[in-house]
Residue frames as a rotation matrix with the C-alpha (Angstrom) as fourth column:
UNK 1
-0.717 -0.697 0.016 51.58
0.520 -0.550 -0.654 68.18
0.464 -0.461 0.756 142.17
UNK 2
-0.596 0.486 0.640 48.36
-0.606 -0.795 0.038 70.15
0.527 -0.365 0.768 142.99
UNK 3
0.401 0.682 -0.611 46.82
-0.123 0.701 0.702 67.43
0.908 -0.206 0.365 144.44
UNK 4
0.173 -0.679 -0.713 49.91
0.680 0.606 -0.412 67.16
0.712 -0.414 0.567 146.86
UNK 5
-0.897 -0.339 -0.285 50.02
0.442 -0.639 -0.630 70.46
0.031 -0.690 0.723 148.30
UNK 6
-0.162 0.987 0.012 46.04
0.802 0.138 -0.581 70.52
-0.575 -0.085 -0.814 148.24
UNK 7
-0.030 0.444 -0.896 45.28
-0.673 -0.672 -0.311 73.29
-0.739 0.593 0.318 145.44
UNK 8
0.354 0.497 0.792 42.96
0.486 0.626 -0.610 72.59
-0.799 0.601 -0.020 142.68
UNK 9
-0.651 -0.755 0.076 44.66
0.304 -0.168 0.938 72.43
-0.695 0.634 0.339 139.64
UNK 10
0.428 0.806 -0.409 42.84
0.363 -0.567 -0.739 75.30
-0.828 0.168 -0.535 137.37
UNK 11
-0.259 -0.654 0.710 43.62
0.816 0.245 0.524 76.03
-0.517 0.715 0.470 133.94
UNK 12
-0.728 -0.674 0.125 43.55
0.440 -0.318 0.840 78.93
-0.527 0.666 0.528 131.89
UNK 13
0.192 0.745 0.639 40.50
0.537 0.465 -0.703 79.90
-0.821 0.479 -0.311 130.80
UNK 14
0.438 0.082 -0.895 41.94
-0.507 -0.800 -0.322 82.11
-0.742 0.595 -0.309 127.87
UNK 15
-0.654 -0.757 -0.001 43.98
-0.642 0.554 0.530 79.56
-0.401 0.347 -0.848 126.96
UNK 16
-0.413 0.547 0.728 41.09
0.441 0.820 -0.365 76.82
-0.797 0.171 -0.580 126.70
UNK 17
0.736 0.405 -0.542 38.95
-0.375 -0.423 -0.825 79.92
-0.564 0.811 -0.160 124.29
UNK 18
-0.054 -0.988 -0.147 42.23
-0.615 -0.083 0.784 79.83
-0.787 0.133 -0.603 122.95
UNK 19
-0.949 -0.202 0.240 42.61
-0.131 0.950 0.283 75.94
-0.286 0.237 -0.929 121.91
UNK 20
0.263 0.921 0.288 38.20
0.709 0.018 -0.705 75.85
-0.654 0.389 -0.648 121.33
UNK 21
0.647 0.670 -0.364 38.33
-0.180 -0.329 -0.927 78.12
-0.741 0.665 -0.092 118.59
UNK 22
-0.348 -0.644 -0.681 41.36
-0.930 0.150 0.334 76.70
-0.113 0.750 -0.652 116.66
UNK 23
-0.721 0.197 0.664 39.65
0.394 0.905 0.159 73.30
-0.570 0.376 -0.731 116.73
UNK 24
0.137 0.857 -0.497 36.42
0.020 -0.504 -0.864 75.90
-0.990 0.108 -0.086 115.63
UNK 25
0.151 -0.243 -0.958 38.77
-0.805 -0.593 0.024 77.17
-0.574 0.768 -0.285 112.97
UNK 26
-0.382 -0.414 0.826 39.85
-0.052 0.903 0.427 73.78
-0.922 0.120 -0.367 111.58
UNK 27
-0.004 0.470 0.883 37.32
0.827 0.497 -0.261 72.65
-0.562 0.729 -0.391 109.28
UNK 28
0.921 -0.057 -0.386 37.87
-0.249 -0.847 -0.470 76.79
-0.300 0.529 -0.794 107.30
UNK 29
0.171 -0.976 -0.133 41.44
0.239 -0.090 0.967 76.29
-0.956 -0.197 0.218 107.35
UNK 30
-0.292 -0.432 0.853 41.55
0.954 -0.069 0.292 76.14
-0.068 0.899 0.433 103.07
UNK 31
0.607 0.512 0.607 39.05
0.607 -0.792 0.061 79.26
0.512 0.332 -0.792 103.10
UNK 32
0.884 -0.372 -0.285 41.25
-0.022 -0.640 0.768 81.03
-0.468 -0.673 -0.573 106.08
UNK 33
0.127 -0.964 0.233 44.31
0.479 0.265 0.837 80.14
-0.869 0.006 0.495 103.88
UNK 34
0.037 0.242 0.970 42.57
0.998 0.041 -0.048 81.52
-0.051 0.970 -0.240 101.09
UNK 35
0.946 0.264 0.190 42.04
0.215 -0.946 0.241 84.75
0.243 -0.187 -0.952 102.42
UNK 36
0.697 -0.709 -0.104 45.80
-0.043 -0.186 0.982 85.18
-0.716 -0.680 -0.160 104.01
UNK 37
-0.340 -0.542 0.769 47.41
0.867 0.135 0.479 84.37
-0.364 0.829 0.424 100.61
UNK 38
0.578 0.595 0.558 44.94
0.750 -0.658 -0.075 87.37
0.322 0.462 -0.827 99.67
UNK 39
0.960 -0.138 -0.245 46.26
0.021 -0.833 0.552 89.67
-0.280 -0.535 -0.797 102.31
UNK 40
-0.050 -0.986 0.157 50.39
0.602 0.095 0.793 88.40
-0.797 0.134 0.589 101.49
UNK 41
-0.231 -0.415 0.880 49.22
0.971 -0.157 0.180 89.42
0.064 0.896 0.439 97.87
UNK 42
0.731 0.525 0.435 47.92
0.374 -0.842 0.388 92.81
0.570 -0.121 -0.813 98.73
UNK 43
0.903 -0.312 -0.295 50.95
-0.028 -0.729 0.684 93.98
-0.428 -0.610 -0.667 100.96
UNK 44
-0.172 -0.636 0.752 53.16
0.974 0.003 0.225 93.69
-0.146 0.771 0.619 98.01
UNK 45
-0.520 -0.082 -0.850 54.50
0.212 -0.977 -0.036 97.49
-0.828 -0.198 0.525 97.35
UNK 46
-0.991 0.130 0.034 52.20
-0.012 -0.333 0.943 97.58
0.134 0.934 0.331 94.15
UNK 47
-0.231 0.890 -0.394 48.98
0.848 0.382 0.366 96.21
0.476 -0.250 -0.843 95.46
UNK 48
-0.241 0.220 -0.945 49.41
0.822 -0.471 -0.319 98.92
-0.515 -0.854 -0.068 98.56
UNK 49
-0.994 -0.109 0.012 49.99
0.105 -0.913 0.395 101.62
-0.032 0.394 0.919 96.10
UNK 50
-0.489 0.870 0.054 46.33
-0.191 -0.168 0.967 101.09
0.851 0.463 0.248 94.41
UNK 51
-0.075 0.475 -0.877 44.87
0.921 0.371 0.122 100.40
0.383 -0.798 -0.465 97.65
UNK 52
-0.462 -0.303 -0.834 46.55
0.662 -0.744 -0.096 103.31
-0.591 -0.596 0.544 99.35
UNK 53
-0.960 -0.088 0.265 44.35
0.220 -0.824 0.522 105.46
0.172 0.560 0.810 96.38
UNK 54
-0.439 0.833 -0.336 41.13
0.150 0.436 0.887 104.10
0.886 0.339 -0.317 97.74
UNK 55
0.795 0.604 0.058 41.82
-0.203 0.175 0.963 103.69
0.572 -0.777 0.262 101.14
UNK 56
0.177 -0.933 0.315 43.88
-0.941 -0.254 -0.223 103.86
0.288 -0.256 -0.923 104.32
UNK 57
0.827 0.473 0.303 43.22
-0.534 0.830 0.160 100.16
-0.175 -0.294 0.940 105.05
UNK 58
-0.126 -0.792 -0.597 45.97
-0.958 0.254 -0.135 97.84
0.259 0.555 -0.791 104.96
UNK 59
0.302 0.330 -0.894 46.20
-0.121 0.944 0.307 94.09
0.945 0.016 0.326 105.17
UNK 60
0.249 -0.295 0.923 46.46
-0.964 0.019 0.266 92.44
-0.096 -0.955 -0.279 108.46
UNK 61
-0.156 -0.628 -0.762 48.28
-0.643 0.651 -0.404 89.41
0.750 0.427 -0.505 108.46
UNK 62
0.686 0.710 -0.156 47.65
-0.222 0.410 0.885 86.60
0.692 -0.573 0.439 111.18
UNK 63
-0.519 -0.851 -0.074 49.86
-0.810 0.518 -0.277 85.04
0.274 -0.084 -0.958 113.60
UNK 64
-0.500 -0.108 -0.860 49.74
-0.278 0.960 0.041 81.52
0.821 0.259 -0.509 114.33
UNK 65
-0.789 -0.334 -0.516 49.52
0.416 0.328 -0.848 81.32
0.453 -0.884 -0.119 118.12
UNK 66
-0.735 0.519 -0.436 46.20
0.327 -0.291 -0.899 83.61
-0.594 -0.804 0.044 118.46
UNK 67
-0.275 0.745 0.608 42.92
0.958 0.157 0.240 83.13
0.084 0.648 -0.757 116.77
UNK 68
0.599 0.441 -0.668 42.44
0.196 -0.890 -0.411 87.49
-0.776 0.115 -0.620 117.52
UNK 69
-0.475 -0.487 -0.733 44.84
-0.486 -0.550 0.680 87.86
-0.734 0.679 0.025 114.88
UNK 70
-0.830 0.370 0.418 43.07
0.558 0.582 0.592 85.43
-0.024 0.724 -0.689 112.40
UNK 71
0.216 0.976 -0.028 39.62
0.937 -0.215 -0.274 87.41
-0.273 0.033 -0.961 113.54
UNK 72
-0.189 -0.421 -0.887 42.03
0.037 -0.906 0.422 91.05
-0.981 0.047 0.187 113.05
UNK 73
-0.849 -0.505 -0.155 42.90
-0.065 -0.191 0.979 89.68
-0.524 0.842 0.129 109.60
UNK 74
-0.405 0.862 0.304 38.83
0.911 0.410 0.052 88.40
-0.080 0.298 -0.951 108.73
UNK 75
0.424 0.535 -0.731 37.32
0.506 -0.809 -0.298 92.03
-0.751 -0.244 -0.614 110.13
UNK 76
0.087 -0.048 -0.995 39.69
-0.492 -0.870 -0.001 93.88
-0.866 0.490 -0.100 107.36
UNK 77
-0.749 -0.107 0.654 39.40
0.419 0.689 0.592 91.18
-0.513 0.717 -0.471 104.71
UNK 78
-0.057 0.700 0.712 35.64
0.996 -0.007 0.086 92.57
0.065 0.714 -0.697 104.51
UNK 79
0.773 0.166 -0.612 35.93
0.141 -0.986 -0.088 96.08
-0.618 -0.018 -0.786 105.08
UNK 80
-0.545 -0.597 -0.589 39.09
-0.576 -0.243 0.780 95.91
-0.609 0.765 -0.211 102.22
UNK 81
-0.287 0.525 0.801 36.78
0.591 0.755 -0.283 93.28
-0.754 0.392 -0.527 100.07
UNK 82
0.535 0.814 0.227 35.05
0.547 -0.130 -0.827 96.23
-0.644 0.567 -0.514 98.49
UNK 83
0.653 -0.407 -0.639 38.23
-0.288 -0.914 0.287 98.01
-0.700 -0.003 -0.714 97.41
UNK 84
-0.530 -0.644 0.552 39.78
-0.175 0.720 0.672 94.90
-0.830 0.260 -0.494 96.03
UNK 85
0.244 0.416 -0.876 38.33
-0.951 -0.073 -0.300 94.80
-0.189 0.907 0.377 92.20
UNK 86
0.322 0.205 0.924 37.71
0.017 0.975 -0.222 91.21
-0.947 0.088 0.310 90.67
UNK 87
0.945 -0.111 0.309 38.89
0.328 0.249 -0.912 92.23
0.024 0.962 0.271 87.28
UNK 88
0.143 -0.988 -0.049 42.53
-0.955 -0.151 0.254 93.14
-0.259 0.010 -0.966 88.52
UNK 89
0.643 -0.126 -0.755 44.16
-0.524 0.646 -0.554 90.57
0.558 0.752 0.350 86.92
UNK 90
-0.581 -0.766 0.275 47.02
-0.523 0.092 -0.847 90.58
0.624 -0.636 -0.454 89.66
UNK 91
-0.740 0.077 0.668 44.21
-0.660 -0.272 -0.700 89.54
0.128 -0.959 0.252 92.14
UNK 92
0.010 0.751 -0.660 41.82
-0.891 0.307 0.336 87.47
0.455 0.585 0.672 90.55
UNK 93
-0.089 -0.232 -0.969 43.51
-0.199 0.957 -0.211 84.32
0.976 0.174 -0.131 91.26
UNK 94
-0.919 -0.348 -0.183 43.85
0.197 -0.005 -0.980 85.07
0.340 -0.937 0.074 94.81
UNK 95
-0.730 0.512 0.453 40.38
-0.680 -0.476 -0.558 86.28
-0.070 -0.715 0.695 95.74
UNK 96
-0.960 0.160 0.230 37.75
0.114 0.973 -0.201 83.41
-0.256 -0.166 -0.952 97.32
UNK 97
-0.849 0.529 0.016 34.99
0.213 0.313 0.925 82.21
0.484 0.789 -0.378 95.63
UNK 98
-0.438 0.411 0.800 31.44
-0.676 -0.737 0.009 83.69
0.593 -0.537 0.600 96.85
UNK 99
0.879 0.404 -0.254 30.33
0.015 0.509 0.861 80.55
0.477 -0.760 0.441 98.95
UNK 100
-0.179 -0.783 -0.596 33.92
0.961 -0.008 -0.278 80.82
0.213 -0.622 0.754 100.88
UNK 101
-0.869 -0.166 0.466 33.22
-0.152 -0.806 -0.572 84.74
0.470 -0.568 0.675 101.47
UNK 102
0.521 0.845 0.122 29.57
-0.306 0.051 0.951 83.69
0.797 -0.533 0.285 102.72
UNK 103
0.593 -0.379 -0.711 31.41
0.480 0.875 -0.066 81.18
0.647 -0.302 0.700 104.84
UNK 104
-0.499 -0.816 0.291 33.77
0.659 -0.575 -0.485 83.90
0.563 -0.050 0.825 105.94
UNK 105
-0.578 0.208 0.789 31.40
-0.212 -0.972 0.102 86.02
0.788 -0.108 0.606 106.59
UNK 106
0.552 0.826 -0.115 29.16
-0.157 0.238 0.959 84.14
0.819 -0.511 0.261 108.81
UNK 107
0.178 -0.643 -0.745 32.57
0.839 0.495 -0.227 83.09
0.515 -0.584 0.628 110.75
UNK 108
-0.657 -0.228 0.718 33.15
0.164 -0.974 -0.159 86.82
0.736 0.014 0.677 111.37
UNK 109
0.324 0.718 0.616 29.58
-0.679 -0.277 0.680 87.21
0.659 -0.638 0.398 113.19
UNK 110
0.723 0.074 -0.687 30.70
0.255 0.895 0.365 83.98
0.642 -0.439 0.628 115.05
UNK 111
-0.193 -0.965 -0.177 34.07
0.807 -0.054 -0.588 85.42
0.558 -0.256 0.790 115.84
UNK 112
-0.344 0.055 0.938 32.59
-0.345 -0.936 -0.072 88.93
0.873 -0.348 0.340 117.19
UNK 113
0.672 0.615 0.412 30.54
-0.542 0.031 0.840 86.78
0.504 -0.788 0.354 119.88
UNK 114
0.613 -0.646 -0.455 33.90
0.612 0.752 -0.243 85.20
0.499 -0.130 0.857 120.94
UNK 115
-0.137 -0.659 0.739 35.92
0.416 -0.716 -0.561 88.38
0.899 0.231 0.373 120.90
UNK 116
0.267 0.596 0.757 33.39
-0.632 -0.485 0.604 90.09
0.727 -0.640 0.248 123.66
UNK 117
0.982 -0.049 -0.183 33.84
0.186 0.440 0.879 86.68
0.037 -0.897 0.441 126.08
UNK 118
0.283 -0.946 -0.158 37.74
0.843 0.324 -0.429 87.00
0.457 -0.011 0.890 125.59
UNK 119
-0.191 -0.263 0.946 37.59
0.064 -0.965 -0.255 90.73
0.979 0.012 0.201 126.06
UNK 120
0.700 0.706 -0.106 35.44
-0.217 0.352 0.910 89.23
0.681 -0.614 0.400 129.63
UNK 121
0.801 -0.343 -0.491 37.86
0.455 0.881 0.126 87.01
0.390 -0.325 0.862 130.37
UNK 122
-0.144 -0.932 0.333 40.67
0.702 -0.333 -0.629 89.45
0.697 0.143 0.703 130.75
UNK 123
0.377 0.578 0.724 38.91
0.097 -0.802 0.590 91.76
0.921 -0.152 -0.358 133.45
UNK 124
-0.915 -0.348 0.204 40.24
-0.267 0.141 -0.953 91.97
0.303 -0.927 -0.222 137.01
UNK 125
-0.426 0.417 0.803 38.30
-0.693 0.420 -0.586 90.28
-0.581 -0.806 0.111 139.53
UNK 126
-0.070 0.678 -0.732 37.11
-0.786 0.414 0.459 87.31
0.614 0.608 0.504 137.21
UNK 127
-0.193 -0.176 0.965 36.03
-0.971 0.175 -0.162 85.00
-0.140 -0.969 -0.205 139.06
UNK 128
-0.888 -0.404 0.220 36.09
-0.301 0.872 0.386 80.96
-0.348 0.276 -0.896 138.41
UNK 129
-0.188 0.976 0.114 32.30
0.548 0.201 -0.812 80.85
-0.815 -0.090 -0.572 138.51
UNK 130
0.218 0.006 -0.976 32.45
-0.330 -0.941 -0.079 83.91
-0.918 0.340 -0.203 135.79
UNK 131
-0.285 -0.544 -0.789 34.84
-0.888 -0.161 0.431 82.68
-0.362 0.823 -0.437 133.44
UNK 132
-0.936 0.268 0.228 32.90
0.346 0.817 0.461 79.18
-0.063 0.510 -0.858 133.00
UNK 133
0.344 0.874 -0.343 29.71
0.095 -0.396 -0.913 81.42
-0.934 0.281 -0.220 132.56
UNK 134
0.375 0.671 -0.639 31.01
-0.428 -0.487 -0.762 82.90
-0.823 0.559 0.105 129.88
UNK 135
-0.720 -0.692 -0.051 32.49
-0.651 0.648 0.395 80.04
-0.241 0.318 -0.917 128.49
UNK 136
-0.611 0.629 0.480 29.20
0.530 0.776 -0.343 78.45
-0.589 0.045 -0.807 128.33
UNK 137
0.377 0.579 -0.723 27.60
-0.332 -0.644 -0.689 81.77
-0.865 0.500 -0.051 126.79
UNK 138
-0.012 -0.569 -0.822 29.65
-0.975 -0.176 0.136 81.00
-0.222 0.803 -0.553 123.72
């Protein structure tokens, strides 16, 4: 069709970040599943309580459809991490092992230099030349 009525057919670039960092996310999925079971078990009305003595933090849950909610739920995973005791028994089972929070964590720094081009991408006046800069910065 865009060929027919002579415009070049141009796609998305939020959408492509989009689709590149869920293929990114792929090979974490058990650790990123690990951590979201973490957050389900933490917004249980008992978990919040003892949280809610520590801190106003609450879990953030992901959605499917947009890797900023997966990076939402990663950014308060560690900034609730230190509140989250290892000898609660309730929690034990549920919290990931310390080469998955390395992992985690290094994805995090990875995810902040993503965040910034998406935050790019979304500006008025981007231009095509722009948005495959910073698509290449990344």
């Amino acid at each position: 069709m865009a060929n027919l009525i002579g415009v070049p057919l141009v796609g998305c670039a939020s959408h492509r970040l989009n689709l590149a960092v869920r293929d990114y996310l792929a090979p974490l999925d058990s650790e990123l599943g690990e951590v979201q079971q973490l957050m389900r078990k933490l917004r249980t009305l008992k978990q919040v309580a003892k949280l809610r003595t520590k801190t106003e933090l609450l879990p953030v849950l992901p959605q499917d459809t947009r890797w900023s909610s997966t990076f939402a739920m990663l950014k308060r995973f560690c900034r609730l991490r230190e509140f989250v005791s290892a000898g609660d028994e309730d929690l034990a089972d549920f919290l990931p092992s310390r080469t998955a929070h390395r992992k985690l964590a290094s994805l995090l720094d990875s995810l902040c230099d993503v965040e910034s081009v998406s935050k790019r991408l979304q500006a008025d006046g981007l231009t095509l030349l722009d948005a495959r800069d910073r698509l290449y910065y990344i």
